[in-house]
MIDRENMAR-489797 format. One record per atom (N, C-alpha, C, O, CB): residue in one letter; x, y, z. Coordinates in steps of 0.001 Angstrom, whole numbers, plus 500000, padded with zeros to 6 digits. Glycine has a CB too. Layout:
% MIDRENMAR-489797
AXYZ...
END
This chain:
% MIDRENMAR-489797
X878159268288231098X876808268751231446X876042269150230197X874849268852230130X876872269936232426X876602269767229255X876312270147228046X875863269537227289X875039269972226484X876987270505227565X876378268052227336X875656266899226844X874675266260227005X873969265668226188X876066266242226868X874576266404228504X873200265643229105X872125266846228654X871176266153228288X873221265298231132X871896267612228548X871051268941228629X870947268585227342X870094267743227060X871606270528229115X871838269178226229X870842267942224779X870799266967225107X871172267390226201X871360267540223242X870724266176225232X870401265010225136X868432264885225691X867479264147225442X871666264201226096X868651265844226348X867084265952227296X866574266535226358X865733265752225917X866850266837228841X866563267849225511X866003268636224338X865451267555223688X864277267185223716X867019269503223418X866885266818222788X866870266068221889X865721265338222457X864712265873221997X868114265430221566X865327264144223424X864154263230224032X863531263724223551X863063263348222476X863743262993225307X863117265241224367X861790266013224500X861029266550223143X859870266924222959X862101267271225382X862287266418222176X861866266740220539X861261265293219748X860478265404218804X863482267323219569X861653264140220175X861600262783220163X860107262585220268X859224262261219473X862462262106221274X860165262947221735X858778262574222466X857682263290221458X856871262549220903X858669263255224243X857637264618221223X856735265037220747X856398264558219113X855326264419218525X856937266300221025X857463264421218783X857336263728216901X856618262162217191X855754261699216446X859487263373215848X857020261621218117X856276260042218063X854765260479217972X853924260028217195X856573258902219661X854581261566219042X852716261224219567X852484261902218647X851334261730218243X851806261734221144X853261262895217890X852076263601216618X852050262516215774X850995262451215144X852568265153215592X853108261348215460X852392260367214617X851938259050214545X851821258315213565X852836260329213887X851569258754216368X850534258123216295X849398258736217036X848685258175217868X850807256937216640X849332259898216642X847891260982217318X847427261189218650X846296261422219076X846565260551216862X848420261070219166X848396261184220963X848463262986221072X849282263803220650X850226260203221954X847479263087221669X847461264868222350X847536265212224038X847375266245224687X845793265647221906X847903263645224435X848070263935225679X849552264198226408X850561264396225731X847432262954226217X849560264177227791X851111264431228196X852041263241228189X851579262100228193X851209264993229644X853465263497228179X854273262090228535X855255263265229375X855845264311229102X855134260847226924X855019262368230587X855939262843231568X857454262469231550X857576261244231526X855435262439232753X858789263207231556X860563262476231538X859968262662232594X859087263482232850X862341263046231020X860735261425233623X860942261035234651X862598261027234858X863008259876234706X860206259850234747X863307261646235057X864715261488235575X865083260838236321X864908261087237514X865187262251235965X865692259826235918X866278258660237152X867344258959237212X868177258853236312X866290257090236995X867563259562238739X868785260390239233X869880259263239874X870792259756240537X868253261610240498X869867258420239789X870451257308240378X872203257736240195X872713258000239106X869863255781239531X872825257728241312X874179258193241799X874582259109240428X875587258684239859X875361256765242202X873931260341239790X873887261415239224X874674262405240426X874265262475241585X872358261719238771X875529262931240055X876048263995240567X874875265113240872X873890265399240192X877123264437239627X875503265850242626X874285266621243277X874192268086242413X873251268860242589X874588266916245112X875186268330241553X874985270090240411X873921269442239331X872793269790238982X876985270857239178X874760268368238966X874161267689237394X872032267917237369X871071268380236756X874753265239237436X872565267028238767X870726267513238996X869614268351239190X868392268294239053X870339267276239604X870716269376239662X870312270915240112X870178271407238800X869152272080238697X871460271868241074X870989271304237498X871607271859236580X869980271754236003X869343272727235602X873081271153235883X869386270116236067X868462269649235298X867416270262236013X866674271003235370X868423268198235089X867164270066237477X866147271140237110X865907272869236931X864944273621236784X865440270871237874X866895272950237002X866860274629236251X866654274631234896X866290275679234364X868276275520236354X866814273690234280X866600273578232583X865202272874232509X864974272299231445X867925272521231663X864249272831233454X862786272398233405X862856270844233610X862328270293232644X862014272818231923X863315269969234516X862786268893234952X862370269041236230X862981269576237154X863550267914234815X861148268470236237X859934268637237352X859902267567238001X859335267522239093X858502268871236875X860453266592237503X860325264958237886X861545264432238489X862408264506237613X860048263998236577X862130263847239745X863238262828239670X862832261405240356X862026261280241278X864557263445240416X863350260662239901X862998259656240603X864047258663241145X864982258635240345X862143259081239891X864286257735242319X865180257006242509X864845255811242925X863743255783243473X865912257492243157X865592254474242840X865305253437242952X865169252876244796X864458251938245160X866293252852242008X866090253779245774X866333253080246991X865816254194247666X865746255244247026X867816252544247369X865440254176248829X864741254870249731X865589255910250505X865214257045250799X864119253940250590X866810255343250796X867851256629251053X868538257580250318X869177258533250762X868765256296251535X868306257152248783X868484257962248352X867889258563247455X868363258999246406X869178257855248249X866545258622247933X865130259616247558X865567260519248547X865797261700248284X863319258971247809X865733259872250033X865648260963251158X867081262279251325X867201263373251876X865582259923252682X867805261526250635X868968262490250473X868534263805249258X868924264971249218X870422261462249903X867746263186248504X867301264198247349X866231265290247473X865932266259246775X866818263430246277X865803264816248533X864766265779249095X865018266522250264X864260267402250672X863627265135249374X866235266134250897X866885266895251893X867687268092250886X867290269222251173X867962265833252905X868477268077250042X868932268814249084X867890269854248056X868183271007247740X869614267816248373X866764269200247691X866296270118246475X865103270308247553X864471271326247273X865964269399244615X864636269702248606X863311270590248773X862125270142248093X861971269061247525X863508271976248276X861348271035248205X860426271345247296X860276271644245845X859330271953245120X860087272060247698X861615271430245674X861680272369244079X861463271435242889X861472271853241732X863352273160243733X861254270066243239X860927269063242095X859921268127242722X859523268611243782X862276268208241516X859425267083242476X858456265972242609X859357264780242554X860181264524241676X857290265946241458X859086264119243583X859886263040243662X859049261320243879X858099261226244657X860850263496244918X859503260221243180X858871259210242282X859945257891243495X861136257970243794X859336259464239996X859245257164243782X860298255724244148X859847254858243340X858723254360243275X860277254975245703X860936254659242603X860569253668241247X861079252056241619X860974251013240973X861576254301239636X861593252314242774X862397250264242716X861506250026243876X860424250474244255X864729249741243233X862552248961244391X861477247899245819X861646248920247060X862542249652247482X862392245825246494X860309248589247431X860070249501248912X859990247941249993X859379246967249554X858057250781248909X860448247903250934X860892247310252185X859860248154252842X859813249384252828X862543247439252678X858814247101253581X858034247967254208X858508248368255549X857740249166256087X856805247461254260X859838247961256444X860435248936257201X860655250154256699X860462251111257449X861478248559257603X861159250417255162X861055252155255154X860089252963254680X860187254102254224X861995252730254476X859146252274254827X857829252665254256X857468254271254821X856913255153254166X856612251465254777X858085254379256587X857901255651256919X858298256671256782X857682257706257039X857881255759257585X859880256552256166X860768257506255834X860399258048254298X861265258200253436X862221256889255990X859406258234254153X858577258444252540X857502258993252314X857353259957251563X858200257364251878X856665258448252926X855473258560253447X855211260313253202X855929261015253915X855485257926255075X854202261094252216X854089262438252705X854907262887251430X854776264036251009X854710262810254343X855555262194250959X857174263017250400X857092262844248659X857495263544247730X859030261909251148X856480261760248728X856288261362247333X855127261585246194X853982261156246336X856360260199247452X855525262230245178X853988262260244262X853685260669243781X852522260426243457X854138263407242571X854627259626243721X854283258409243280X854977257313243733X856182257379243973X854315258399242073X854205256120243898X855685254894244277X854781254407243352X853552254381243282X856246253863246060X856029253889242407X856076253202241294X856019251495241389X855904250786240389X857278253700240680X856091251130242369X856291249453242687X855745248814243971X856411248025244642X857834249097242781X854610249163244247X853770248426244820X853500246730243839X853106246337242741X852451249495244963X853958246271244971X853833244695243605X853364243295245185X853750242131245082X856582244067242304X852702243686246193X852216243317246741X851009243672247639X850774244880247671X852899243048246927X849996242704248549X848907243159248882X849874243687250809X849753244615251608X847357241723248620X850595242631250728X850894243038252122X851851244561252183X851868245108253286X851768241680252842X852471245101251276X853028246079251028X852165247446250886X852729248540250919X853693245725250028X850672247306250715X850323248124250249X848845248248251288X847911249025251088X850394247909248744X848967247217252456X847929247771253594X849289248365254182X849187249386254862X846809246508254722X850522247826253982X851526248397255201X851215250033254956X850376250586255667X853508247915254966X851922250765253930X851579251580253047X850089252521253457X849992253696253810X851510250685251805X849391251830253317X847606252310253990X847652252792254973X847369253986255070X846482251280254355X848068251963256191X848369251880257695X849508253132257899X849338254041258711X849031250193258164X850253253057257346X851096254441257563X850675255407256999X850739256267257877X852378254482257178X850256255900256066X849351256836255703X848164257681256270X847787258848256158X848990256361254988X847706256448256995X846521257288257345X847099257434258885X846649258283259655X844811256504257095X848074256575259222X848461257420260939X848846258675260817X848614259543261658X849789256809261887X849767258928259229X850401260119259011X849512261553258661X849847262735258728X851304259778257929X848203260883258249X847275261994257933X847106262278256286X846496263217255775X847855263331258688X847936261023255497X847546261919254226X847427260603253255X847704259451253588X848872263272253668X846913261079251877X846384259854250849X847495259178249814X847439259609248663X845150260508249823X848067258601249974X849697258503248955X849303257582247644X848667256528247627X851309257466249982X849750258148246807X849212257856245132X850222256916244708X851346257406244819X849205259319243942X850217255819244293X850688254493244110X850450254172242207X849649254660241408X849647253366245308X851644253062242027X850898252572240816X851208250933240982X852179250287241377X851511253326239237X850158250670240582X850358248969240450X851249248601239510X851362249008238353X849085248160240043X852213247359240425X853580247077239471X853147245553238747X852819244597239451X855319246925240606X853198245483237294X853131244413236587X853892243540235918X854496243976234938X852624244617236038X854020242323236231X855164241365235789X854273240384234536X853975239191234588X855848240287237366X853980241485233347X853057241151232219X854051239937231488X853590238927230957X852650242664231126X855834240341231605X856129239498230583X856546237649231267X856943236630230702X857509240385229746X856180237993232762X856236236141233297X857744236572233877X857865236236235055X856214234406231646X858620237067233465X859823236847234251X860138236536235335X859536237242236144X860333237505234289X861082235506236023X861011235265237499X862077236411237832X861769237058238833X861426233578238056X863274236803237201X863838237888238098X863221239577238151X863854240579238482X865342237931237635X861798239480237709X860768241040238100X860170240626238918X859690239493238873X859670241796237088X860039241383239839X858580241527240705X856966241831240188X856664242279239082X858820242698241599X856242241552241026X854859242295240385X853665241458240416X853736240250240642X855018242699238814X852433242145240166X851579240868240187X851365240650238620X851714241451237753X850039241042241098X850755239471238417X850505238879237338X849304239022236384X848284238527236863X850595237850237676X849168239507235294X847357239531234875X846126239191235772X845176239827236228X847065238482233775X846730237431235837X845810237171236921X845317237409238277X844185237381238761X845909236479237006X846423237640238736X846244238629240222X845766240155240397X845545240635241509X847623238761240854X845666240672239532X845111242061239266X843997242421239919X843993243224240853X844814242271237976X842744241701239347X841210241796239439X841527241975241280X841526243029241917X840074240091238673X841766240649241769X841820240717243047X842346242111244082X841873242821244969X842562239643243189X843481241970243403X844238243318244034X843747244554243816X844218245551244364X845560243500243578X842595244583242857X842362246103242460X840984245974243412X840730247033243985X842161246587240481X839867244670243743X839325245124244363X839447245155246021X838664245726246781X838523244796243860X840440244517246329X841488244707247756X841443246183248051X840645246586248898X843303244234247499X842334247122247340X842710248159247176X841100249375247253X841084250542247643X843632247954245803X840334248823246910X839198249649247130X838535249938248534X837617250743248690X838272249116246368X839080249226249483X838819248844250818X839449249808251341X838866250411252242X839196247536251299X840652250196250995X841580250813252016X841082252607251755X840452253156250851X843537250349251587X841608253026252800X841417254847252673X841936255816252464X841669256988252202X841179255419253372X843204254832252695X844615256180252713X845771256005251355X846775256682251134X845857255913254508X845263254955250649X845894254905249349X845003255130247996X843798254916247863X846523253583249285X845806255553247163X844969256098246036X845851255354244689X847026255644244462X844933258047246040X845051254341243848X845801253695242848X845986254927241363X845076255539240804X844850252121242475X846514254940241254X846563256026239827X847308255298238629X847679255898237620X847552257621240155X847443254265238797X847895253301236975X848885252386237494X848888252018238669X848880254436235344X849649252051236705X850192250889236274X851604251162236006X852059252050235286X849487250352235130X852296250198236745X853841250439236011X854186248767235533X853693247744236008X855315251197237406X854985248873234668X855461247893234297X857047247677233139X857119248369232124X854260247477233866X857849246960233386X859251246803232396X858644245715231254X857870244759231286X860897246018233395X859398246375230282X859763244774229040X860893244282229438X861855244644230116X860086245033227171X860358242846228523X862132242176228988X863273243622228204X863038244708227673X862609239894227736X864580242784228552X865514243887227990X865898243084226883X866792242345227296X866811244472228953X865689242877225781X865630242548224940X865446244008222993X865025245116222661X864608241549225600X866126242799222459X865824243347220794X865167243375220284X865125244253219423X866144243096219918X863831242161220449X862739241922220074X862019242977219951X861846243326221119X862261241137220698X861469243733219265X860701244943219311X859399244746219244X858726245726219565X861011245802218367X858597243414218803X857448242946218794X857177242174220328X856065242302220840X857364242069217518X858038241528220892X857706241748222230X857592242486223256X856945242228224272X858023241364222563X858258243492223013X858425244870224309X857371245406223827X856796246148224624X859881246112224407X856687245258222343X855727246572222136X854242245412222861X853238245911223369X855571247359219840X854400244307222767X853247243413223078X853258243515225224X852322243012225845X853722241405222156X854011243962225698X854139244241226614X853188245438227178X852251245405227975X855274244302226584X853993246859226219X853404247832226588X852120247746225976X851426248757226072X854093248918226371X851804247090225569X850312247050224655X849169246644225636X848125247183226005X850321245784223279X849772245523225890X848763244898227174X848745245308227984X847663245137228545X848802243860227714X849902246272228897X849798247055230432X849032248176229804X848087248474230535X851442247617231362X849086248926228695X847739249932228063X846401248794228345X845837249004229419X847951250404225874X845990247955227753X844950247382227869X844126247245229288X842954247535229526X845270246327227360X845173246688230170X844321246245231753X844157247739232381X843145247960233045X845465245025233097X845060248708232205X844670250094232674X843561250177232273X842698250128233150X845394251230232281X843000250364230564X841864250943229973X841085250306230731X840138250974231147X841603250847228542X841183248406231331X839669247853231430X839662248066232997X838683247629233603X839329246042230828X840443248558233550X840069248679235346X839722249884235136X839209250266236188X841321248505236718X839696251123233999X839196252497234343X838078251877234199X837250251763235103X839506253879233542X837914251276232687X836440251225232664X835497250448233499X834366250807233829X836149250886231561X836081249367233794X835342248895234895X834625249583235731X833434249306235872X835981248357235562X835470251030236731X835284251340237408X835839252981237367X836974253441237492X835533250414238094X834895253447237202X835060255279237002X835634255672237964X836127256764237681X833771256266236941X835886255350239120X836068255931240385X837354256126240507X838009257063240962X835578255219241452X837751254681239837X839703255017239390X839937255692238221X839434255656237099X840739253574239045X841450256767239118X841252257259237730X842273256968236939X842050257006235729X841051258612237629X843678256596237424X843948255655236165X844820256402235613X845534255896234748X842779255269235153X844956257531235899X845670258793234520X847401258221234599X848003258993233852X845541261243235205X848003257615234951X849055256892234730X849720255822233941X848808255010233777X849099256663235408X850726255373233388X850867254373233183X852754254374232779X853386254831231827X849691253996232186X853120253706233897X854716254062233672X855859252769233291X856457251896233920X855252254759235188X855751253249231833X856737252292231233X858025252587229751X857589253440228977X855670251187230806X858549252373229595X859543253002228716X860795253097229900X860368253306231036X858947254634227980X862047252990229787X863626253150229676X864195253544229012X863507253834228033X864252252453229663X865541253877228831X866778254394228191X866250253757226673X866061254516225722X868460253741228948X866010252071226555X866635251426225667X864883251050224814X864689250412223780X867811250046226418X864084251576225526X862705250803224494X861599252190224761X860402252011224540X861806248733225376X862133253665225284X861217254314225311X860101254860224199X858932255163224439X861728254999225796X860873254905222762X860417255339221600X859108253985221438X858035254370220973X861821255474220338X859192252916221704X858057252657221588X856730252268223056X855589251819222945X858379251659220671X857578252709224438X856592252855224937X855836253877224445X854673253624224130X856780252887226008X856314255108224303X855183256373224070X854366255706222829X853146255702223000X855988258159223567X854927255030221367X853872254891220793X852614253937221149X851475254113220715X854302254688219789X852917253157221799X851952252457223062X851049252817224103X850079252247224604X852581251945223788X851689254053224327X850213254740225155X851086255283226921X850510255823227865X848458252896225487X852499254911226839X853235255921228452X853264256893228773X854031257607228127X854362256081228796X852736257351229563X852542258399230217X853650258779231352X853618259810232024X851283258238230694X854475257919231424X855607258065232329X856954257712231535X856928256539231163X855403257107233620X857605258089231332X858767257486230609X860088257635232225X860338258543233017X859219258716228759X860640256123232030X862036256469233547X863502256159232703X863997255167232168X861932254851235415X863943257743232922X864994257948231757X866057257679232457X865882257793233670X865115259359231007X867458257254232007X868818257430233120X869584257976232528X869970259131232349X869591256268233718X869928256371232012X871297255965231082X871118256864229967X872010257713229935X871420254261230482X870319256958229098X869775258012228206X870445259452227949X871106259965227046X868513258262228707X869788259958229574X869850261661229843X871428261502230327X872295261742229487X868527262484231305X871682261240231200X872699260743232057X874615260122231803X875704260306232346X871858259690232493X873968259231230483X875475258647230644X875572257068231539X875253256680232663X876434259944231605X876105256560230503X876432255027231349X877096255327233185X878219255829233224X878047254016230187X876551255085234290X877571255067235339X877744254404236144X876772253941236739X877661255788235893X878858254111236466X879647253335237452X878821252817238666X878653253760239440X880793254208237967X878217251622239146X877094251296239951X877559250837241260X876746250500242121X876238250283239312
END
């Protein structure tokens, strides 16, 4: 446990030396990806100040919020199946992977039966890969003005992966461009606000933040390689 807990310092000392030198004064959120993390380990973390967890499958967001409550903010960062779209609904400060139009009236439609506005980020498949999901540059425009129609969803940025790769001039050309289409749909349109943008992992976070992330989704990192 002792380890993971630096290891989180250590990030959080990380995080702050990158943006003082490329002049960022804004926030970067750890996102804890609690993924089959032991139920103390997590408790442990947030008593040591993590505000954030996030998980990839829908049952086991709901197990995490049956356990901690209220006491953290909870993120669905992988694929949502719009059968469990309801078991969520209300519970979440963010779903990270909206990467369709039919996913995201489903999404609408349950929301507003449920009574409340659920904050989403558009998922981007910037680098072409066929095994990511997401929409494509080109599909964007469309989907963002789709999304203006509806009532009960609220877009707040952009998520997107680099390949997993060494290349460091491609992962940074990645996060470069998912910074870019955020900046031009705020500006496009004031009304969105955009204050998101969630990209960085274990293995390429040091240069999402110098890129402009506002979300970093930590695991393997904080965590420790584990058994899947």
């Amino acid at each position: 446990m002792r380890d993971s807990l630096n290891n989180y310092e250590k990030i959080l000392e990380e995080i702050e030396g990158i943006k003082k030198s490329v002049g960022r004064t804004d926030d970067v959120l750890l996102l804890a990806v609690t993924k089959i993390v032991d139920e103390d380990l997590v408790r442990d973390f947030i008593g040591y100040g993590v505000t954030d967890i996030g998980e990839n499958k829908v049952q086991d967001l709901e197990k995490r919020i049956e356990v901690f409550g209220d006491s953290v903010n909870y993120h669905l960062i992988g694929t949502l199946q719009r059968n469990k779209i309801n078991k969520i609904i209300g519970k979440t400060k963010l779903i990270h992977s909206v990467d369709s139009i039919r996913l995201i009236d489903a999404i609408d439609k349950r929301s507003e039966r449920e009574g409340v506005v659920t904050d989403f980020l558009v998922q981007l498949n910037i680098s072409g890969e066929e095994t990511k999901s997401g929409f494509s540059e080109d599909e964007l425009e469309g989907f963002v003005k789709h999304i203006k129609e509806l009532k009960s969803v609220r877009l707040r940025g952009i998520m997107t992966m680099a390949p997993h790769v060494e290349d460091e001039a491609l992962i940074r050309s990645v996060f470069r461009r998912a910074r870019e289409l955020k900046e031009k749909i705020q500006n496009d349109d004031q009304s969105l606000a955009m204050d998101y943008l969630s990209m960085g992992m274990s293995h390429d976070y040091k240069i999402a933040v110098e890129e402009g992330s506002t979300i970093l989704r930590l695991g393997t990192i904080l965590f420790g390689e584990r058994n899947y």
